[in-house]
C-alpha positions as a Markdown table, in Angstrom:
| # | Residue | x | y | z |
|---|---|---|---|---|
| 1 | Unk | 8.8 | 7.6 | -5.9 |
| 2 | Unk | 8.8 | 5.8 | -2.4 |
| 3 | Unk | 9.4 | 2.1 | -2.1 |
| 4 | Unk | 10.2 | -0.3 | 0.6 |
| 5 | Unk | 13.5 | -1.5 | 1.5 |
| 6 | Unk | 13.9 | 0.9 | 4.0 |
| 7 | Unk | 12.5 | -1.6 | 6.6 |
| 8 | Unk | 15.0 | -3.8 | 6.5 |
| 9 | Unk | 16.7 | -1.2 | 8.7 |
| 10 | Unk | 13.7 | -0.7 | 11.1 |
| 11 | Unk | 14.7 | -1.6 | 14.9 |
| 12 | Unk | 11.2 | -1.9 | 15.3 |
| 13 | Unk | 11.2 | -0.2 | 18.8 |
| 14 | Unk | 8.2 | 2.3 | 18.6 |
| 15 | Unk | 6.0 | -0.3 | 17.3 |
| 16 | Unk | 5.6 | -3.4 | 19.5 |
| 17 | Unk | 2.7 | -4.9 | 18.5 |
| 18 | Unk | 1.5 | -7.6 | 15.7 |
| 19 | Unk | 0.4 | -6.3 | 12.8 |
| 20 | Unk | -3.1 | -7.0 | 12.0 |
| 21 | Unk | -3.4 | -8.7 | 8.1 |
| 22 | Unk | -6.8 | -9.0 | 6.5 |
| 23 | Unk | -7.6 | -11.9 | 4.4 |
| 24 | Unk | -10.1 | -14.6 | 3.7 |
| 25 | Unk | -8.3 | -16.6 | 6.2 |
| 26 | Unk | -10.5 | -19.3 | 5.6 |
| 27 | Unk | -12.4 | -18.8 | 2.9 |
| 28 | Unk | -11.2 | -19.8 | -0.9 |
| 29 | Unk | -12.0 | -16.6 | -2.8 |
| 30 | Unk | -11.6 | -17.6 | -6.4 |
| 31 | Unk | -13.8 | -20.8 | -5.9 |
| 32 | Unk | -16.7 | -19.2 | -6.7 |
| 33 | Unk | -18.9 | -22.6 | -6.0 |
| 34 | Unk | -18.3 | -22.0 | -2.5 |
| 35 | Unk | -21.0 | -20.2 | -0.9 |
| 36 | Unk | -18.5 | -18.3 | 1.3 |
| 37 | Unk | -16.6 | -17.6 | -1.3 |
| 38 | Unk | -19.7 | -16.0 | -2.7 |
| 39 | Unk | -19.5 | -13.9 | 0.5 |
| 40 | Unk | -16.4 | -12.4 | 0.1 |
| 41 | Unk | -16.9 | -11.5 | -3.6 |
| 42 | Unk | -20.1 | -9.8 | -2.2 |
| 43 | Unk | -18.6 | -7.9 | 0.3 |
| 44 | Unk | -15.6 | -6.5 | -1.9 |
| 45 | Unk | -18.0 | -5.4 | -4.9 |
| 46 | Unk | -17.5 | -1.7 | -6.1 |
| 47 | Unk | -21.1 | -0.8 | -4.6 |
| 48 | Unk | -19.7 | -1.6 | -1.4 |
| 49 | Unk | -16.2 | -0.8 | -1.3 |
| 50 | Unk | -16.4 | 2.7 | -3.3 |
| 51 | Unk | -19.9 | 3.7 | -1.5 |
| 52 | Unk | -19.6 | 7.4 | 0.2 |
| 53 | Unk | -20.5 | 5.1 | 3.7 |
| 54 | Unk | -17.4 | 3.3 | 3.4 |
| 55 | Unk | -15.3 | 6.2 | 1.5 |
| 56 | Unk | -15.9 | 7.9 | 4.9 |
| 57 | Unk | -15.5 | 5.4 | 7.4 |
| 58 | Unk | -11.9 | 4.1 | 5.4 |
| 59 | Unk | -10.2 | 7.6 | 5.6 |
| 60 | Unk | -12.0 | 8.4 | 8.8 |
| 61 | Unk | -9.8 | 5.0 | 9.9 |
| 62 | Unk | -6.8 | 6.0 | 8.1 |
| 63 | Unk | -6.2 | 9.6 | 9.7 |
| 64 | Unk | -7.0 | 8.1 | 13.1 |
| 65 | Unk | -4.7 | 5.0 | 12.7 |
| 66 | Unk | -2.2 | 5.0 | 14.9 |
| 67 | Unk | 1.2 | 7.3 | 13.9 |
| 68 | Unk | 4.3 | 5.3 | 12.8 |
| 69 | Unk | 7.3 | 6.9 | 13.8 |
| 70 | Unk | 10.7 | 5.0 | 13.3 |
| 71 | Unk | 13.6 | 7.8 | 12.7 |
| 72 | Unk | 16.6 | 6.4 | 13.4 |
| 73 | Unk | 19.3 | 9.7 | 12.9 |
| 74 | Unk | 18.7 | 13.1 | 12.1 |
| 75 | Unk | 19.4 | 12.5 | 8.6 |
| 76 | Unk | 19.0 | 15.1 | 6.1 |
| 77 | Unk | 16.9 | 12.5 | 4.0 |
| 78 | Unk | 14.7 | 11.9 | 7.1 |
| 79 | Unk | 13.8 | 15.9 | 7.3 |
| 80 | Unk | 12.0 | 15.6 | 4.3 |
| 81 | Unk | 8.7 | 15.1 | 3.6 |
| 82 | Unk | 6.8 | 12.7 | 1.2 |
| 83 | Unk | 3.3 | 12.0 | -0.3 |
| 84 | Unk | 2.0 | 8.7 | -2.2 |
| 85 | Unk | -1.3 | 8.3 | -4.0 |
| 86 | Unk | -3.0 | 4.4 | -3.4 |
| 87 | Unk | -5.1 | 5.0 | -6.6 |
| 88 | Unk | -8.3 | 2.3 | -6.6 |
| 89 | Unk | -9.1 | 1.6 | -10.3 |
| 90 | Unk | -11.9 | 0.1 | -11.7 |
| 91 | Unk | -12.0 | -1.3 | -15.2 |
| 92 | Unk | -14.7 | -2.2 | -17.7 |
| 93 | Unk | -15.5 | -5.5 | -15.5 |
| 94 | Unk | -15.9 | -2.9 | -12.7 |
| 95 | Unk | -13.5 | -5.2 | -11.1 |
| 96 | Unk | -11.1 | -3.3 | -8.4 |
| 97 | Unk | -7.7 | -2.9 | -7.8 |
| 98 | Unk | -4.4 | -1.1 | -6.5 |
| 99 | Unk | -2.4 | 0.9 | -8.8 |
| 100 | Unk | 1.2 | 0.5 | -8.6 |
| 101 | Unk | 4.8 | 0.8 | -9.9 |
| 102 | Unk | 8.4 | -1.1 | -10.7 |
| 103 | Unk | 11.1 | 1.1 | -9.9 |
| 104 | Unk | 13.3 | 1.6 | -12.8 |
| 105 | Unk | 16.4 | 0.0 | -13.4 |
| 106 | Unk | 18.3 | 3.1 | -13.9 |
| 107 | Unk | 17.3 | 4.3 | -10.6 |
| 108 | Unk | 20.1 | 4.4 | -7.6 |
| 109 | Unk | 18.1 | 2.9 | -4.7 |
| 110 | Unk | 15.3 | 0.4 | -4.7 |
| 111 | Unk | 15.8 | -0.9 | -8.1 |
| 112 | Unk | 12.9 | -2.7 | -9.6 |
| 113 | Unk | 11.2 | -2.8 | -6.3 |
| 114 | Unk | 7.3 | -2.3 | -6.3 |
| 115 | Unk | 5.8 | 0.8 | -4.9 |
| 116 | Unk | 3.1 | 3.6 | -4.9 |
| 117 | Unk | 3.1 | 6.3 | -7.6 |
| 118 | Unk | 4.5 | 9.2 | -5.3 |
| 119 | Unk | 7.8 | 11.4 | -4.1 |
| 120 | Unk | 9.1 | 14.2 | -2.3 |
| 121 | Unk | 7.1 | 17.0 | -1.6 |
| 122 | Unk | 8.1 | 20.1 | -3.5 |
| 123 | Unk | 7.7 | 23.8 | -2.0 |
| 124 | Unk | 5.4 | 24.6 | -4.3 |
| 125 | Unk | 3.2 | 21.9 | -3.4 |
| 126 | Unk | -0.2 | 23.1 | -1.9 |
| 127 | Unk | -0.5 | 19.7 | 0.4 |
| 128 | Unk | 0.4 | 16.5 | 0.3 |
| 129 | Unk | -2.5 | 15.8 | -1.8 |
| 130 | Unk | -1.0 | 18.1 | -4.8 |
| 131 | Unk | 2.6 | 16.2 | -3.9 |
| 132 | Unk | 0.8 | 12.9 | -4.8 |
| 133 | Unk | -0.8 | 14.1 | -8.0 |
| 134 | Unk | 1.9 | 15.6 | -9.3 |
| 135 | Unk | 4.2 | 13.3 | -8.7 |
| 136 | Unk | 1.8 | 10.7 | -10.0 |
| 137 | Unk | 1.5 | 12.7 | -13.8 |
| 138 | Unk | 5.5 | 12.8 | -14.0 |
| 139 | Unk | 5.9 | 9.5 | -13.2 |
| 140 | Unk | 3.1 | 7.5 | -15.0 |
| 141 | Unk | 1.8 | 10.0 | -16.7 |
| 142 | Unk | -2.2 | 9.9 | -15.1 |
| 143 | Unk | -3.7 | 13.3 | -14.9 |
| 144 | Unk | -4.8 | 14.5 | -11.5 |
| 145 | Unk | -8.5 | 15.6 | -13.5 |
| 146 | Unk | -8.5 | 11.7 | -13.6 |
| 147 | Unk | -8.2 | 11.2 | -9.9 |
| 148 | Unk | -11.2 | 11.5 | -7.7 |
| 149 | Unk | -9.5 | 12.1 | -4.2 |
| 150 | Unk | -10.9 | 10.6 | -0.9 |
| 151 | Unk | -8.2 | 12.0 | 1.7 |
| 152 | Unk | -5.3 | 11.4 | 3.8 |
| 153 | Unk | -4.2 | 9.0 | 5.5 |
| 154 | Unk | -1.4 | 9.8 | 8.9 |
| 155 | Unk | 2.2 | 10.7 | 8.5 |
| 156 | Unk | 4.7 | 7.5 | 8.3 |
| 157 | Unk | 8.1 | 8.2 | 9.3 |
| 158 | Unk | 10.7 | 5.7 | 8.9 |
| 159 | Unk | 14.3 | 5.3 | 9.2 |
| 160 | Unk | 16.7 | 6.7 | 6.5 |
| 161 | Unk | 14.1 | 8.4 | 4.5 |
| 162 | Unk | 11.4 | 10.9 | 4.1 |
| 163 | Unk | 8.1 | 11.4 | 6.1 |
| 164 | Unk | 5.5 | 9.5 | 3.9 |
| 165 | Unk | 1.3 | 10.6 | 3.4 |
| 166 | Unk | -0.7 | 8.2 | 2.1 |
| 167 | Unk | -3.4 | 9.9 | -0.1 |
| 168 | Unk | -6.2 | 7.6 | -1.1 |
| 169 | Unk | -7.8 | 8.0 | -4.2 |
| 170 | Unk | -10.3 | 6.3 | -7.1 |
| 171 | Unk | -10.2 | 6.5 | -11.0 |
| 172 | Unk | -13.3 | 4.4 | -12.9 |
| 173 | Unk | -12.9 | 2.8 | -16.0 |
| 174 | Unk | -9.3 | 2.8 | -16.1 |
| 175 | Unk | -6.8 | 0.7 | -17.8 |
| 176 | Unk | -2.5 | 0.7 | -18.4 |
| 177 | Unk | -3.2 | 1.7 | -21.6 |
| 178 | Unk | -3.6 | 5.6 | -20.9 |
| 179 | Unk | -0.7 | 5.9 | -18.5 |
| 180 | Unk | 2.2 | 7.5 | -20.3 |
| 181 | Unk | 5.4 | 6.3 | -18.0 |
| 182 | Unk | 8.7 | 8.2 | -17.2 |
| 183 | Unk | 11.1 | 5.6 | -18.2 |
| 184 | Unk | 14.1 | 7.3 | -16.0 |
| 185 | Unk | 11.8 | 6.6 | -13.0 |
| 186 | Unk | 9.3 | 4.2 | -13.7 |
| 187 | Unk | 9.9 | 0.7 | -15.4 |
| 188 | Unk | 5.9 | -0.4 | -15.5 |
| 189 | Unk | 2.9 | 0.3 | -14.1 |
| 190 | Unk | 0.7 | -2.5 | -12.5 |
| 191 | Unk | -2.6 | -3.4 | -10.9 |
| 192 | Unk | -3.6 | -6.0 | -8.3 |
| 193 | Unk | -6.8 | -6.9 | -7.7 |
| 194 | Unk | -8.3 | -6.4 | -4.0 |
| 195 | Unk | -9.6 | -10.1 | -4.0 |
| 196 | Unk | -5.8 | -11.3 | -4.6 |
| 197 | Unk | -4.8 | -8.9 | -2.0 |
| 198 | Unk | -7.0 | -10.1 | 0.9 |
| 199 | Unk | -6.7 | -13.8 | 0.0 |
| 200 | Unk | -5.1 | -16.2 | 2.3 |
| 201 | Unk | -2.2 | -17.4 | 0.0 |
| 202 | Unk | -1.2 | -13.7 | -1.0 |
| 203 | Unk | -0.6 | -12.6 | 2.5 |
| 204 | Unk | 2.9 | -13.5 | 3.4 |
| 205 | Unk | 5.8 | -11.9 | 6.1 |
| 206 | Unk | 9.4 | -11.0 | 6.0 |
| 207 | Unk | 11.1 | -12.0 | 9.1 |
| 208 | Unk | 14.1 | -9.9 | 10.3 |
| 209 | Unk | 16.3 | -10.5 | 12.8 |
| 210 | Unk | 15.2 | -8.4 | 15.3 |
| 211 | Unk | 12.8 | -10.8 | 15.5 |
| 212 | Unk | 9.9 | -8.8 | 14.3 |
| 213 | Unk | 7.7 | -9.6 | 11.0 |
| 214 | Unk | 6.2 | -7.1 | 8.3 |
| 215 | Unk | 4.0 | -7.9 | 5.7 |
| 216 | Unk | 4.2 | -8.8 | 2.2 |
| 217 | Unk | 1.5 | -9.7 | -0.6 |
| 218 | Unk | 2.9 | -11.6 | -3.0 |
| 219 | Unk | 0.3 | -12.4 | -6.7 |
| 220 | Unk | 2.5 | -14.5 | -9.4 |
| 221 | Unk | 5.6 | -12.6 | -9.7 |
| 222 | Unk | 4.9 | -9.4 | -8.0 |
| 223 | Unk | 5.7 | -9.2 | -4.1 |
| 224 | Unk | 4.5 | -6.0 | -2.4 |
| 225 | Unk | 6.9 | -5.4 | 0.5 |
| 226 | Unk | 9.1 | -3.3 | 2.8 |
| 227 | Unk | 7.2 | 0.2 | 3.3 |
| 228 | Unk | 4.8 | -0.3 | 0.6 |
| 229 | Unk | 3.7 | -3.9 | 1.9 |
| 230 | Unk | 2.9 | -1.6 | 5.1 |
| 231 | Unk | 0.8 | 0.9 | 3.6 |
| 232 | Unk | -0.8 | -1.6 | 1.9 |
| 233 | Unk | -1.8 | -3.1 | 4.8 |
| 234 | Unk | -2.6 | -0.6 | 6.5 |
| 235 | Unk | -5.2 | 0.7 | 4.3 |
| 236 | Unk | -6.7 | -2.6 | 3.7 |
| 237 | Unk | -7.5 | -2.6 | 7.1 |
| 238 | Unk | -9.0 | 0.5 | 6.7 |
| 239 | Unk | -10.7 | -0.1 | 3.3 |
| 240 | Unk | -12.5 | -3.7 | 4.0 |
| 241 | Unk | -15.8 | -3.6 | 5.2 |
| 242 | Unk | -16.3 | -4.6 | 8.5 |
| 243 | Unk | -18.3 | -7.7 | 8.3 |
| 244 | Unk | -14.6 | -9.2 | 7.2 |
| 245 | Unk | -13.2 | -8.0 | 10.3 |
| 246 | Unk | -13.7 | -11.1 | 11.4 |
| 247 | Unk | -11.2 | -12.9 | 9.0 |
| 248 | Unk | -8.4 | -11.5 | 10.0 |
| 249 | Unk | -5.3 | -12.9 | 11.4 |
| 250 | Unk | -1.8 | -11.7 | 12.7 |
| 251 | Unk | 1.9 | -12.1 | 11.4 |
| 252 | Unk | 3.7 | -14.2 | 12.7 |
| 253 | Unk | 6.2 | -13.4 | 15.3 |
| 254 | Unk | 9.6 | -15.3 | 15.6 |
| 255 | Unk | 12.1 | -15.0 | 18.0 |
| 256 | Unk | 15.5 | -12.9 | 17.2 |
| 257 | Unk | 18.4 | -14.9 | 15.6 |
| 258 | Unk | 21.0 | -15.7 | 18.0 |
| 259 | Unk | 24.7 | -16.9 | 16.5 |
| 260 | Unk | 26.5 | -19.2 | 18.0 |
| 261 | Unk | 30.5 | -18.1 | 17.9 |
């Protein structure tokens, strides 16, 4: 299991650019009197999002995005290697959303943060696609027969921990019900819908003070941050059609804290 505090140690000196965060950036999303609204909800239906046009054209865009690489010490940690599945689940409503997980509390780092069902890669893993489905099973408990995999995504490598692969992958007509969850590593599972995730009043930023921003997606009570907020972001890019390419917008960029002695 992965999460993301690690990028509150980030320098930030390999990537110096904004990050690019989709959303309905003016578009309300859950009013669905409003004809643009209409739009989005269009755009985003299963038909469209889990098509083999765009299945191919999301990981296409994920293996060529560009590679994140952050190390900041020759760590033993950071000479590992990780895997993590971003599972898209449809339920009865075929409605679609992001499978994730709270760390458990009786875990030593990352306590009750939110992250991706995933972990370190074993030696008798095949690929980082058998990492991400085993580790999936012992955490929550969802069987990889149930997990219809699209690919990979490119290797993230920050600071102070392990080498993370996104693997992307569906499961239709699922619900929390079936999921079985190892309560030493995993204190719930949850699911976020991908029209909370791409609206304009999910999408927020932590600020460090370094002076650069990352991004977070914050629905009620659950905020999605840190190195999952990236991934998250990352693959949204990827994932939403491109007639929304044009609602995009970049995180905000503030200038590094100075203290005055």
């Amino acid at each position: 299991m992965l999460v993301g505090k690690c990028l509150q140690y980030i320098p930030f000196q390999i990537i110096q650019r904004n990050i690019t965060l989709f959303t309905a950036n003016h578009i309300r999303v859950h009013n669905h009197n409003n004809e643009e609204g209409k739009n989005v909800d269009e755009l985003l239906r299963p038909d469209i999002l889990l098509s083999e046009e765009n299945k191919l054209r999301s990981i296409q865009c994920m293996e060529n995005s560009t590679p994140v690489g952050l190390r900041s010490s020759k760590t033993t940690r950071e000479k590992t290697f990780a895997a993590v599945l971003i599972c898209l689940c449809t339920n009865e409503r075929k409605e679609i959303s992001i499978l994730y997980t709270r760390r458990s509390g009786r875990l030593s780092r990352h306590v009750r943060q939110i992250s991706f069902p995933g972990g370190i890669k074993d030696p008798e893993d095949v690929d980082f696609i058998d990492c991400a489905l085993r580790e999936t099973e012992e955490e929550i408990g969802l069987p990889r027969r149930r997990i219809n995999v699209w690919g990979t995504g490119n290797l993230i490598s920050p600071p102070n921990t392990a080498a993370i692969m996104p693997v992307v992958g569906t499961v239709e007509n699922f619900t929390l019900k079936e999921l079985k969850l190892n309560e030493d590593e995993v204190e719930e599972a949850l699911v976020i819908p991908i029209k909370e995730l791409v609206h304009p009043k999910t999408i927020k930023h932590t600020q460090f003070k370094s002076g650069w921003s990352t991004p977070n997606f914050v629905v009620g009570q659950n905020k999605v941050w840190g190195i999952t907020g990236f991934i998250t972001n990352t693959f949204l890019q990827c994932l939403i059609p491109t007639d929304l390419k044009r609602l995009k917008h970049h995180v905000k960029y503030i200038r590094p804290f100075k203290i005055k002695h």
